[in-house]
NUDODO-296859 format. One line per field, with one value per atom (N, C-alpha, C): residue number from 1; atom name; x, y, z. Coordinates in steps of 0.001 Angstrom, whole numbers, plus 500000, padded with zeros to 6 digits. Example, Ala and Ser with C-alpha at 12.3 -4.5 7.8 and 13.67 -1.06 7.14 Angstrom:
% residues 2
seti	c(1/1/1/2/2/2)
ketor	c(N/CA/C/N/CA/C)
x	c(513190/512300/513200/512850/513670/512900)
y	c(494310/495500/496700/497750/498940/500030)
z	c(507800/507800/507800/507080/507140/507870)
END
This chain:
% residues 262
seti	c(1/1/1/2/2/2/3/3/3/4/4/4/5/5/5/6/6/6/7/7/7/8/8/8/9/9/9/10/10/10/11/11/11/12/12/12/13/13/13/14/14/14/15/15/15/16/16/16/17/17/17/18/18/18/19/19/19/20/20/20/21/21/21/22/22/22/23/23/23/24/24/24/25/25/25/26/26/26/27/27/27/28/28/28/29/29/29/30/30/30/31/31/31/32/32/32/33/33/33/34/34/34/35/35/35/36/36/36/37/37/37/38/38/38/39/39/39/40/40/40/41/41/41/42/42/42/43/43/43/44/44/44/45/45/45/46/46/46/47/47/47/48/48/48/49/49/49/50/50/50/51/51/51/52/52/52/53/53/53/54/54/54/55/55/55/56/56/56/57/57/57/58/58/58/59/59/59/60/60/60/61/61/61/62/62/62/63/63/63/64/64/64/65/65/65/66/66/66/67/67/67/68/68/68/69/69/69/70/70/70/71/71/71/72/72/72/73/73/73/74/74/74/75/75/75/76/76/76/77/77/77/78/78/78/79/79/79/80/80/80/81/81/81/82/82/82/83/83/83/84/84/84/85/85/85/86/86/86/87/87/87/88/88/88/89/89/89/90/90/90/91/91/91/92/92/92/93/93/93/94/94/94/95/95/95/96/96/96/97/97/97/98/98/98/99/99/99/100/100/100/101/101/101/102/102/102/103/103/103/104/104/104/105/105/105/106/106/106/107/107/107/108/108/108/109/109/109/110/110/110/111/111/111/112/112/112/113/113/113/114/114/114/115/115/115/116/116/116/117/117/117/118/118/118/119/119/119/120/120/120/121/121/121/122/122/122/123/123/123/124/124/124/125/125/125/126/126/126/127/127/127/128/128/128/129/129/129/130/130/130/131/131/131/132/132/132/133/133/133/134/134/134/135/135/135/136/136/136/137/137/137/138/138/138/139/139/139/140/140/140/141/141/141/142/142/142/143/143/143/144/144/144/145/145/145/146/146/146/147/147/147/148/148/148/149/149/149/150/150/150/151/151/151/152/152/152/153/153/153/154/154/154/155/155/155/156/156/156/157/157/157/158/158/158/159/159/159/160/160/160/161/161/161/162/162/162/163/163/163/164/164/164/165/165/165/166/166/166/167/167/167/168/168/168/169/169/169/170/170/170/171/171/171/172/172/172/173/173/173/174/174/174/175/175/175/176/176/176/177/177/177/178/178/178/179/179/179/180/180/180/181/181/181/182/182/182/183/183/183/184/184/184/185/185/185/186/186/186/187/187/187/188/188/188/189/189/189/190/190/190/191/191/191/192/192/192/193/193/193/194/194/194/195/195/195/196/196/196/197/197/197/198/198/198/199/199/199/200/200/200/201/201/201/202/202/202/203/203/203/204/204/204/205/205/205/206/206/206/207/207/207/208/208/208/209/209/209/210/210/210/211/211/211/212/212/212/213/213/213/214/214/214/215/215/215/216/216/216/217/217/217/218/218/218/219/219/219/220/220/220/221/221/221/222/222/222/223/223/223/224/224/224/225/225/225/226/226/226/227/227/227/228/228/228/229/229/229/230/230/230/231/231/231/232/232/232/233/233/233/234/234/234/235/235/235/236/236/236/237/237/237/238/238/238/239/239/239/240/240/240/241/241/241/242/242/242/243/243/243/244/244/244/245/245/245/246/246/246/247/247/247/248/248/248/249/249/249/250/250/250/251/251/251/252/252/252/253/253/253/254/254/254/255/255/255/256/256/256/257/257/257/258/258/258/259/259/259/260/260/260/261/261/261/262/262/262)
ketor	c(N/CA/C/N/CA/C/N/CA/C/N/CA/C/N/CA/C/N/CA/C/N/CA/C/N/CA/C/N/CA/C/N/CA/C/N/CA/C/N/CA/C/N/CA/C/N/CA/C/N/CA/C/N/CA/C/N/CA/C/N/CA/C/N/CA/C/N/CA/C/N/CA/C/N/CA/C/N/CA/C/N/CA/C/N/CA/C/N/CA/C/N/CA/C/N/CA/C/N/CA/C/N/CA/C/N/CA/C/N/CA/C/N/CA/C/N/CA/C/N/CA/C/N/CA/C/N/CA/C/N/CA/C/N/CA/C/N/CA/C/N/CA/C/N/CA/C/N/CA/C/N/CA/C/N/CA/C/N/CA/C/N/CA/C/N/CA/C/N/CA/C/N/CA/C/N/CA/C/N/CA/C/N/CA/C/N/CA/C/N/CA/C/N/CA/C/N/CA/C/N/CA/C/N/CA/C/N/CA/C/N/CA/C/N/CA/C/N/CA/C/N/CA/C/N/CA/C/N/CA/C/N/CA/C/N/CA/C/N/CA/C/N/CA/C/N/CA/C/N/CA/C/N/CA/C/N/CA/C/N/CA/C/N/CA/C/N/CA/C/N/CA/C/N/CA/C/N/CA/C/N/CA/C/N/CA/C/N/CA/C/N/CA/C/N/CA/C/N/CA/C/N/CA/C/N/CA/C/N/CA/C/N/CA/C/N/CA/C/N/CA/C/N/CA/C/N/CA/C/N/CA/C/N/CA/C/N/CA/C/N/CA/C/N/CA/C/N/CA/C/N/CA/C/N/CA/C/N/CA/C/N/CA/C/N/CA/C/N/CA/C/N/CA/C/N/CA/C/N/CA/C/N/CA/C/N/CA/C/N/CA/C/N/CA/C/N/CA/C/N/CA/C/N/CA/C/N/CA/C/N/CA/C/N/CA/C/N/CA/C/N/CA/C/N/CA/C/N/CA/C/N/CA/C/N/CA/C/N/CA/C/N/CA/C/N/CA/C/N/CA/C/N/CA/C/N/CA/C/N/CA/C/N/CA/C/N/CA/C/N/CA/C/N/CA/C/N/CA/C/N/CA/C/N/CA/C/N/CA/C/N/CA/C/N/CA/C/N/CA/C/N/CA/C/N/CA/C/N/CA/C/N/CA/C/N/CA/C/N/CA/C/N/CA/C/N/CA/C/N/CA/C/N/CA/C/N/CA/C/N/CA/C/N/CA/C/N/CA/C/N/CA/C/N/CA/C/N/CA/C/N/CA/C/N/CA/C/N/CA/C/N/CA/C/N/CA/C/N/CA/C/N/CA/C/N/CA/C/N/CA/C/N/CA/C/N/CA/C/N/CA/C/N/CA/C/N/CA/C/N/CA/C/N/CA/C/N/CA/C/N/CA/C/N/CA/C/N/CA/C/N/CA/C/N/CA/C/N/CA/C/N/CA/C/N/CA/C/N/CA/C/N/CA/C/N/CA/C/N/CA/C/N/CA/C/N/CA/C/N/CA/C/N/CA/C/N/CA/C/N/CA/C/N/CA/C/N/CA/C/N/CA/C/N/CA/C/N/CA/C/N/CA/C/N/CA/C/N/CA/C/N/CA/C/N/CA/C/N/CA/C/N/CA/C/N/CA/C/N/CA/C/N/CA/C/N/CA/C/N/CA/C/N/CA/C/N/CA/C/N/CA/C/N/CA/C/N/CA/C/N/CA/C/N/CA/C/N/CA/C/N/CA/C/N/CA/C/N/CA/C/N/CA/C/N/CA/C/N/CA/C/N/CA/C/N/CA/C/N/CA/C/N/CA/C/N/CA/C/N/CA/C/N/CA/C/N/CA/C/N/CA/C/N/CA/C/N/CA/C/N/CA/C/N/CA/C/N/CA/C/N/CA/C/N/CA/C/N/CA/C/N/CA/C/N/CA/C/N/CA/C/N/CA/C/N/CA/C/N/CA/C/N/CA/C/N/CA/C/N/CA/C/N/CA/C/N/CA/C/N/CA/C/N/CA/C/N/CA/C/N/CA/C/N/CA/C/N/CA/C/N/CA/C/N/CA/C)
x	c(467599/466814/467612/466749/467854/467602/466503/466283/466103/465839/466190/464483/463553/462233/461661/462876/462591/461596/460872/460185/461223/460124/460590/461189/461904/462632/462661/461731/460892/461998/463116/464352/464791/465153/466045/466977/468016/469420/468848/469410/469150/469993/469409/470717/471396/472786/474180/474640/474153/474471/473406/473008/472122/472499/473240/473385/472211/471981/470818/470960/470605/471150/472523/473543/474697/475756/475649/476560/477882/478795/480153/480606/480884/481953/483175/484215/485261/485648/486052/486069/488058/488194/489670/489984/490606/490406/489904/489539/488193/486623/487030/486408/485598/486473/486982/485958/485608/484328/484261/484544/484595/483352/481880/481391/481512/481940/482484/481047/480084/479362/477831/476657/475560/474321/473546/472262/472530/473683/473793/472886/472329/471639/471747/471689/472056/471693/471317/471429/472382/473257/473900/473123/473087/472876/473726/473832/474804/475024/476158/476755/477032/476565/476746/478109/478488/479545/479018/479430/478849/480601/479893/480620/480554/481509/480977/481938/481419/482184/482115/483230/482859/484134/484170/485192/486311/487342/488362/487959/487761/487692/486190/484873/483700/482921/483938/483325/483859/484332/484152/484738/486472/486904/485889/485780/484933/484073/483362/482328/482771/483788/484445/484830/485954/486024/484895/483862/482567/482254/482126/481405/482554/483805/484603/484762/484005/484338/485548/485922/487719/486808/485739/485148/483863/483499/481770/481140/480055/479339/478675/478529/477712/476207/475654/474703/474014/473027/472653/473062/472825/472689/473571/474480/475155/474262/473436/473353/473987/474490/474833/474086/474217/473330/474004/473229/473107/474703/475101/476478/477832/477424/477941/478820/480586/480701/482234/481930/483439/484422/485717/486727/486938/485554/486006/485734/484779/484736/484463/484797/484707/486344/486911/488479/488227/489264/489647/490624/490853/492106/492435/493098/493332/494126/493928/494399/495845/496649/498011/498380/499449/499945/499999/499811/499660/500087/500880/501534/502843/503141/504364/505640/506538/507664/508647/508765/509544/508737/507810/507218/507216/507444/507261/505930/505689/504240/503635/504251/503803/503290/504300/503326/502858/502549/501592/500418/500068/499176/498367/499372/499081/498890/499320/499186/497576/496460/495280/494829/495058/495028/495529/496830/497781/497485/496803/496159/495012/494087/493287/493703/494705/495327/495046/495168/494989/495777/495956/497247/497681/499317/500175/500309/500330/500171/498361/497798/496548/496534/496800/497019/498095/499594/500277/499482/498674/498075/497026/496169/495588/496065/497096/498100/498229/499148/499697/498317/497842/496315/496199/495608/495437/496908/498106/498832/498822/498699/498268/497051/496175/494835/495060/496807/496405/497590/497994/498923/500483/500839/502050/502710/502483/503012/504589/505177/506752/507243/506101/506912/506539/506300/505685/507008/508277/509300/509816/509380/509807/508807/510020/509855/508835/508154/506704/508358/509147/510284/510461/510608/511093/509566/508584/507473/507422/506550/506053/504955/504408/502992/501551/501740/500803/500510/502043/502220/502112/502106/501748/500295/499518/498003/497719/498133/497730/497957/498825/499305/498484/497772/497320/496140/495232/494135/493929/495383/495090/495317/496047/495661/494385/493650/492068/491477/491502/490793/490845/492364/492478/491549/490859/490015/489080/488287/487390/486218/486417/485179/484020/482929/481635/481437/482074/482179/483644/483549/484987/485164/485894/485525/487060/486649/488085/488273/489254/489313/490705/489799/490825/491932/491740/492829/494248/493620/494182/494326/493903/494405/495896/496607/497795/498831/497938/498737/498990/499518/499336/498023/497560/496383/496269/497343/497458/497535/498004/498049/497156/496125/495117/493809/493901/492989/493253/494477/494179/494376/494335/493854/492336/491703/489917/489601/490497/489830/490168/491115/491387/490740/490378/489057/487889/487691/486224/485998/487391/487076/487015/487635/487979/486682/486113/484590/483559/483431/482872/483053/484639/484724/484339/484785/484831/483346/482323/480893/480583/481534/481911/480878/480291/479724/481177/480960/482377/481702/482433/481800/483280/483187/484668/484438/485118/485296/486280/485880/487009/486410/487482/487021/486873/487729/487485/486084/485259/484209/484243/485741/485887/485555/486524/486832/485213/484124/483150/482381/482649/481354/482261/483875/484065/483586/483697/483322/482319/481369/480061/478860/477953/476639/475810/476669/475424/476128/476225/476858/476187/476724/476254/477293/476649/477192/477107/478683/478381/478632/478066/478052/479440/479344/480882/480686/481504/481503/480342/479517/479422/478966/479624/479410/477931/477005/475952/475581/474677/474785/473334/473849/473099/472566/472798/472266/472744/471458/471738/471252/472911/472481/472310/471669/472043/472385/473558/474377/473872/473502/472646/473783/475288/476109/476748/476577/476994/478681/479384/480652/481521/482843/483507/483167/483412/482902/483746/483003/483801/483619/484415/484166/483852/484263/483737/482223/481705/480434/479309/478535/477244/476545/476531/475773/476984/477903/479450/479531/479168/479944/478449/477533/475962/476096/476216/476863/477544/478934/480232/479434/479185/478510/477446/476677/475475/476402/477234/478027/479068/479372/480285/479426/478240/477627/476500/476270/475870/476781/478037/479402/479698/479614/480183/479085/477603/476614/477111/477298/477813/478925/479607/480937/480501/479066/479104/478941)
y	c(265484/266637/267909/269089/270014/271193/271145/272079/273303/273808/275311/276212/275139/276204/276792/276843/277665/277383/276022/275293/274659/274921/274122/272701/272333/270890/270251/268916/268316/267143/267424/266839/267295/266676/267607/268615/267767/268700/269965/270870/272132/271925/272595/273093/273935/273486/274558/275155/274411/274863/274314/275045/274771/275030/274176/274318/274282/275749/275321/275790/274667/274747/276045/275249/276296/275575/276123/276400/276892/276061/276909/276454/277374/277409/278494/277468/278216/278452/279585/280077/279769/279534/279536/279692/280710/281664/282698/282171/283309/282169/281096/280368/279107/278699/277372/277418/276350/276580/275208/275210/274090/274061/273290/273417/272405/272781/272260/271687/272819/272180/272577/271355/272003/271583/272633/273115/271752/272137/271075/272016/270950/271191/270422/270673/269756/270514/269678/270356/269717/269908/269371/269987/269324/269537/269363/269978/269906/268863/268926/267243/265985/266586/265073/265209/264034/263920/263301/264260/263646/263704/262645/262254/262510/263285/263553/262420/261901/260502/260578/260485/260852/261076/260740/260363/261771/261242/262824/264248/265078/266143/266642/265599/265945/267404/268041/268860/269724/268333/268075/268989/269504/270239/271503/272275/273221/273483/272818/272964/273296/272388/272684/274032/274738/275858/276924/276658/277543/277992/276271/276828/277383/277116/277880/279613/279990/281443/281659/280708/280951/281283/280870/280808/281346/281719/282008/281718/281145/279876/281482/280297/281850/281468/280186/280260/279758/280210/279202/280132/279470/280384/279482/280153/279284/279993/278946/279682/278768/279512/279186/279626/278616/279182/278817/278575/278331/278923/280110/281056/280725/280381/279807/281093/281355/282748/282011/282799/282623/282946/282850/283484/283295/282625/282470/281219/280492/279097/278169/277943/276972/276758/275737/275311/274207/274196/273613/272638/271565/270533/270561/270698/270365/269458/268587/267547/267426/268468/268719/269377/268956/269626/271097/271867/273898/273926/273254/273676/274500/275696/276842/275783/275607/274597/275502/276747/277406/277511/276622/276494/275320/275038/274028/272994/271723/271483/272767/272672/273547/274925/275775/277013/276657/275974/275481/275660/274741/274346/275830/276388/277505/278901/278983/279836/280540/279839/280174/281113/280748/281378/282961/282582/283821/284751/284570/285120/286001/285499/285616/286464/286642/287712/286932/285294/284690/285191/285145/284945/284027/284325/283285/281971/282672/280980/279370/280691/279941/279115/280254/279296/278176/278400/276859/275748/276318/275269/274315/274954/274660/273968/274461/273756/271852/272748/271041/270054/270728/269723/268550/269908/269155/268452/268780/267677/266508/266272/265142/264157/265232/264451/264330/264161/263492/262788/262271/262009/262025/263427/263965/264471/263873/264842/264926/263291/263950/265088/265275/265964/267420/268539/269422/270562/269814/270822/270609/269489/269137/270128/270286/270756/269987/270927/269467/268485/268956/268420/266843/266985/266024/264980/265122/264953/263623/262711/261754/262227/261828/262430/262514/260831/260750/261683/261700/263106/265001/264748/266261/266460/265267/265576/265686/264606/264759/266451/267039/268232/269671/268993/270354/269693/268388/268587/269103/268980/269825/271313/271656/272935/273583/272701/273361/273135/272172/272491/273306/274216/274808/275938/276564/277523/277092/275819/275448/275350/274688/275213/274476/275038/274478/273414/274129/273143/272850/271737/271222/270842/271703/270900/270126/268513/268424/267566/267675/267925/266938/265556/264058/264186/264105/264869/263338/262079/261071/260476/260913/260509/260268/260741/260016/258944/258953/258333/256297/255366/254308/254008/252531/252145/252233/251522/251485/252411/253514/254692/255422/255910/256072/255554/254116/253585/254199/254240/254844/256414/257376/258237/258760/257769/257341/256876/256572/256038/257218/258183/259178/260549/260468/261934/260995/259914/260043/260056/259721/260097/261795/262535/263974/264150/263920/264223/263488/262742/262972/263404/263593/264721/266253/266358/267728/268303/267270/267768/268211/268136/268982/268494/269371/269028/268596/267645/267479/267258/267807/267742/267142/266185/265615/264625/265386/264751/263592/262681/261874/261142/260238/259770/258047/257892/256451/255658/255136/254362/254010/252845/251809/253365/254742/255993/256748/256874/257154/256442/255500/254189/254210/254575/254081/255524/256528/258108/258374/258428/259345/258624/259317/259337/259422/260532/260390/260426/259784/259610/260678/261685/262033/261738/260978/260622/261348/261627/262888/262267/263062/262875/263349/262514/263353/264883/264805/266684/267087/268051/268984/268136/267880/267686/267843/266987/267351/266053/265922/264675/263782/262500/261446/260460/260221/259980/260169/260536/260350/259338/258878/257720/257857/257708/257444/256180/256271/255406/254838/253105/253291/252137/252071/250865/251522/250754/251636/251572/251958/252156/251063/250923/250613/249837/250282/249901/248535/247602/246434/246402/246417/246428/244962/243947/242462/241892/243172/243005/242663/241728/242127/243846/243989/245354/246248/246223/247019/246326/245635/245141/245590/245174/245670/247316/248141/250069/249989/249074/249385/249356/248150/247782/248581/249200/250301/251352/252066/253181/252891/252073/251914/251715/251157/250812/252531/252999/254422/255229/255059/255637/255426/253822/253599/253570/253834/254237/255772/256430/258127/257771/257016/256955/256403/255755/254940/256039)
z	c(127545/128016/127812/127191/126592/127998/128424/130000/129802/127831/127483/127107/127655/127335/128863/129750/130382/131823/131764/132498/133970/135236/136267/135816/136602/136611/137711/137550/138206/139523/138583/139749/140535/142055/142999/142841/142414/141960/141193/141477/140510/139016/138500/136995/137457/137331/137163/135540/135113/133380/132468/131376/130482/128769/128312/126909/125862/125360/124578/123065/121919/120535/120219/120927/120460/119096/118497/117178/117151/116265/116260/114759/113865/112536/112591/112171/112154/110864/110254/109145/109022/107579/107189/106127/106319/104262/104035/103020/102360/102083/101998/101682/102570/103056/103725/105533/105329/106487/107277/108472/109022/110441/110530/111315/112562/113562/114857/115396/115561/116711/116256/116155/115238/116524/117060/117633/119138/119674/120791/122466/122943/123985/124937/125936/127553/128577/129959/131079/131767/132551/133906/134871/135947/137565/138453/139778/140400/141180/141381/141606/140927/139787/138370/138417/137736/136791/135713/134766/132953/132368/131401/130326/129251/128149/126697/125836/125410/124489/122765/122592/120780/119919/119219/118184/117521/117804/117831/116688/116812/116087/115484/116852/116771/117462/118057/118760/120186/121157/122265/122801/122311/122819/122631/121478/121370/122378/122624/123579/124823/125071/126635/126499/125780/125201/125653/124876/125111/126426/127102/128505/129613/129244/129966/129895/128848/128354/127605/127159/125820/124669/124230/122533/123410/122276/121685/120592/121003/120089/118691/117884/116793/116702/117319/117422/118967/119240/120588/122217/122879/124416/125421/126398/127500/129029/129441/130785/131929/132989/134424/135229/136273/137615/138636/139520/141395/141382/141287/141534/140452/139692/138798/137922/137587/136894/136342/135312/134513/135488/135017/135814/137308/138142/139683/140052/139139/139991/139105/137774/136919/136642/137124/136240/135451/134834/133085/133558/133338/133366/132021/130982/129812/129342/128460/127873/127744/127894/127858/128802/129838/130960/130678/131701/131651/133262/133454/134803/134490/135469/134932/135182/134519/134548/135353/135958/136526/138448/138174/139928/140130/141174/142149/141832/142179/142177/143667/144949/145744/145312/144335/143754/142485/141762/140479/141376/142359/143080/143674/143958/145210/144225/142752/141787/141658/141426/141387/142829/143869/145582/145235/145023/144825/144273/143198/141983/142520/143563/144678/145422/145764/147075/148151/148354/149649/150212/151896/152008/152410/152125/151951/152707/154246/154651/154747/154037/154155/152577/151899/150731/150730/151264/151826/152027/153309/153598/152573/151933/150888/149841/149671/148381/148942/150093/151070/150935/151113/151626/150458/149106/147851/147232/147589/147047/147755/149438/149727/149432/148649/148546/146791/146271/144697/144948/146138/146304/145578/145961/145529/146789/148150/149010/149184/148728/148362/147786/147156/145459/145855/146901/146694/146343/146803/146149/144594/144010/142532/141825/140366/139421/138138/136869/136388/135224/134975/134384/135251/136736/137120/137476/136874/137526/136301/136477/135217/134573/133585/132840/134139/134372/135769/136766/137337/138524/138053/136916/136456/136383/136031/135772/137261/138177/139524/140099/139729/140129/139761/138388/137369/138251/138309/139317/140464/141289/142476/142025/140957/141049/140638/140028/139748/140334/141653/143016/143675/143683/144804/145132/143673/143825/144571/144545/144869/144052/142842/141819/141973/141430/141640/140507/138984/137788/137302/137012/136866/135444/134440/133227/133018/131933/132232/130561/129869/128068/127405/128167/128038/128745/129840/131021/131439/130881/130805/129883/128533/127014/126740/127332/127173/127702/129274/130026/129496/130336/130092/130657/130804/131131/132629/133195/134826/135228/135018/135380/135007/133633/133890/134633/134847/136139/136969/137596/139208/139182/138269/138058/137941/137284/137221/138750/139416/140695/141704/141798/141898/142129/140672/140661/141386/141053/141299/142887/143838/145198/145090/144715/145207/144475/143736/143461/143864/144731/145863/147312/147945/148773/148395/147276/147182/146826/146415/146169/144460/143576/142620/141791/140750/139379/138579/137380/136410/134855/133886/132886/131982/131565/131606/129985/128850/128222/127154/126809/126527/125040/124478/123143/123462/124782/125408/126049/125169/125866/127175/127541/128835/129887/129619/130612/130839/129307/129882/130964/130697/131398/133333/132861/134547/135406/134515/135167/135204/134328/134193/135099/135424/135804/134955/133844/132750/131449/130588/129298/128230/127692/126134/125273/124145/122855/121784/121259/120769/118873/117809/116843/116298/114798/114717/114227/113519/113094/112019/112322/113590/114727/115961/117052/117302/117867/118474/119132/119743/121007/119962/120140/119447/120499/121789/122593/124317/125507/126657/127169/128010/129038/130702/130810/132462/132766/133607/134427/135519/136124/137210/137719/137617/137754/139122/139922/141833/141577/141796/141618/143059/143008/141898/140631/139753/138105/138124/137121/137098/135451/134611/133346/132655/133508/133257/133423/133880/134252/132885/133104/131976/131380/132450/132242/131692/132069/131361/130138/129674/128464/127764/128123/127474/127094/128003/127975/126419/126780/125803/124619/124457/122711/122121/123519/122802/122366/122902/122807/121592/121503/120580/119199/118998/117885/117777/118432/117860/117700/117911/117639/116225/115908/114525/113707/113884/113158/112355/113477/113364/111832/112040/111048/109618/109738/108358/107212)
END
């Protein structure tokens, strides 16, 4: 459902974002033309967590890009709603640690507040809170040097909570870790997203990671990026990947994946 002609929507949840046929080519040279992202459309609503799944260098980042306000699409429309604004309540997790290596996890965490003009001891508190709730509360005087890959993502998540965002975008935020440690990272967000109430728009190139996260799966084509199919998720969580119906998901997703490639 692309949600972009403008018509009521017959579901509870409101739309928080509406991607409608947006386009992106990046030019290199004089010549040289590479198209990222061709007439992609979507709605999210608030409180989802979606999944964008799709094969490295289809898009995905781009897009995240877009709806954060870093890029602008050359073709197509981004709308936000229900209070929805660049710059105050959408954070980015990115695929590669962006925590300042000269702060603390305590001011990494507490950096976005600050930025804010909280004050100081309210933002403490805030910080403290969210490092206990990614469980880092030893660590709030360590440096991201002394931190493991694991404990830095935990750290860069609490720091994009601390604003409090309404959309959470997040751009293979566990692509590197090991397996065990990305599990209980996956088990991780998906509590603080449901305490925290959050929309998440969270993409990855891992099938097993869409199917244990999303509510709603888009499958994305390869380059130019554009979505080849939506799923809805109706598997009650905790996910069991031994399951029939999990292994039924994997093989659809994976075989319109390697359709995309032939």
């Amino acid at each position: 459902m692309s949600g972009c002609d403008n018509k009521k929507h017959s579901e509870e949840k409101p739309v928080v974002l509406e991607v409608c046929g947006i386009g992106k080519t990046f030019h290199s040279g004089s010549s040289r033309q590479t198209e990222a992202l061709k007439n992609v459309s979507f709605a999210v609503r608030h409180g989802e967590f979606v999944t964008v799944v799709g094969a490295t260098g289809c898009g995905k980042t781009t897009l995240l890009n877009i709806i954060a306000g870093l890029d602008t699409p050359d073709d197509g429309q981004l709308h936000l709603y229900n209070g929805l604004h660049f710059g105050e309540n959408i954070a980015y997790v990115f695929q590669h640690y962006t925590l300042f290596p000269w702060r603390s996890v305590l001011g990494n965490v507490s950096f976005g507040l600050q930025m804010r003009r909280i004050a100081k001891s309210e933002r403490k508190d805030r910080a403290r809170q969210l490092i206990c709730e990614v469980g880092l509360e030893n660590f709030e005087d360590a440096y991201p040097h002394e931190l493991s890959g694991g404990m830095r993502q935990r750290a860069a998540i609490a720091q994009a909570l601390a604003i409090k965002p309404k959309l959470l975008l997040m751009d293979e935020p566990f692509g590197a870790l090991d397996d065990s440690t990305r599990t209980e990272l996956q088990q991780m967000l998906t509590g603080l997203w449901r305490e925290h109430h959050m929309t998440i728009l969270f993409v990855t190139h891992n099938i097993d990671e869409a199917l244990m996260l999303g509510e709603k799966i888009f499958v994305f084509t390869e380059r130019p990026g554009r979505i080849a199919k939506e799923l809805k998720i109706k598997m009650q969580g905790p996910r069991n990947k031994t399951t029939k119906e999990f292994t039924e998901l994997f093989i659809k997703i994976r075989g319109l994946l390697s359709t995309q490639m032939d």
